[in-house]
C-alpha positions in Angstrom: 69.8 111.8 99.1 71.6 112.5 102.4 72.0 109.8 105.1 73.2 110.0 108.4 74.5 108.0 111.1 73.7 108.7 114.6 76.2 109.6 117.0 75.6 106.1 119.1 76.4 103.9 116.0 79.9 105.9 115.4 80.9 105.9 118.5 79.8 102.2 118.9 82.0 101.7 115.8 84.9 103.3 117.2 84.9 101.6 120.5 84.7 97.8 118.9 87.8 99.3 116.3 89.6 100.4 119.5 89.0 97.0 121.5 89.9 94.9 118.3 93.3 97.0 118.4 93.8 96.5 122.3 92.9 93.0 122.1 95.3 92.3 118.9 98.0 94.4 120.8 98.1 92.1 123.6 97.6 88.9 121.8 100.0 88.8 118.5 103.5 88.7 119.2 104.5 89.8 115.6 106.0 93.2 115.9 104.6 94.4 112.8 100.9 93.3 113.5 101.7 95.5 117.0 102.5 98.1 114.9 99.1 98.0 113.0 96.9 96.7 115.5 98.4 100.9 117.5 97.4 102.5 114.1 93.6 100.8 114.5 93.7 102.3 117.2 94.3 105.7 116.7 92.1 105.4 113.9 89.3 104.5 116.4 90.2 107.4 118.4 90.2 109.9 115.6 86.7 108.7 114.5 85.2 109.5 117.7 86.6 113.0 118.0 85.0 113.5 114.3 82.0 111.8 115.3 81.9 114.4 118.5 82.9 117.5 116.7 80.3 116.8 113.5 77.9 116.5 117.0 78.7 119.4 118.4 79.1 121.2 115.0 82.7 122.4 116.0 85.9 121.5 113.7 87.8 120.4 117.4 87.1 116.8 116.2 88.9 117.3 112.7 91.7 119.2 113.9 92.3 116.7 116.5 92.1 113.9 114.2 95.2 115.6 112.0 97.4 115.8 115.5 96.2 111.9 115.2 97.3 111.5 111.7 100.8 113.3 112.4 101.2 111.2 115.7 100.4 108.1 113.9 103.3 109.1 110.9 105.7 109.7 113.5 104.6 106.8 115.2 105.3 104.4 112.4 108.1 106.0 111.2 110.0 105.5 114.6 108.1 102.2 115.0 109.7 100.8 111.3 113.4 101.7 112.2 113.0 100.1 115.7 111.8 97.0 114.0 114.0 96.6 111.1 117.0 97.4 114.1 115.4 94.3 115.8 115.1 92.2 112.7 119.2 93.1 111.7 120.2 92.0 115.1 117.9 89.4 115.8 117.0 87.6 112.9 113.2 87.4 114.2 110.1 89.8 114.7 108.9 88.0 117.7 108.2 90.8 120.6 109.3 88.1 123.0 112.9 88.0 121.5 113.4 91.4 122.3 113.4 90.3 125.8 117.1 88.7 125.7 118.4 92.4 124.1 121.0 93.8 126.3 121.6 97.6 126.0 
């Protein structure tokens, strides 16, 4: 039994998985729920160029959504050492706190 979903209904998925990331971005001010709210969104993204590659039966979409995966590794990688750097020096994972830094 195959079943299929239209193109309109994954990329429909993708865009509410991007706007719940953009809108979590912009209201939590927990660093770490930043952090994963970005990765929902790169996962949105990568879904759409799949959905658009499986569309236009070209493998652009998949290898595009590896460059996504390795992005999003670096991403957190970088992402986890800048907030445990914020944590160590100031006690708190409240975006707003990282205001008062001084470089």
């Amino acid at each position: 039994m195959s079943t299929t979903v239209s193109m309109e209904a994954a990329l429909l998925l993708a865009g509410i998985l991007f706007m719940l990331g953009l809108i979590s971005v912009l209201i939590r001010r927990n660093i770490i729920f930043m952090l994963i709210s970005v990765e929902i969104m790169l996962n949105a993204t990568g879904l759409a160029f799949i959905v658009a590659g499986t569309r236009w039966v070209q493998p652009d979409g998949q290898i595009m959504f590896i460059f996504i995966l390795t992005m999003a590794a670096a991403e957190v990688s970088v992402g986890l050492a800048l907030i445990l750097q914020i944590y160590h020096q100031l006690k708190t994972l409240d975006s707003d706190a990282a205001n008062f830094m001084k470089g």
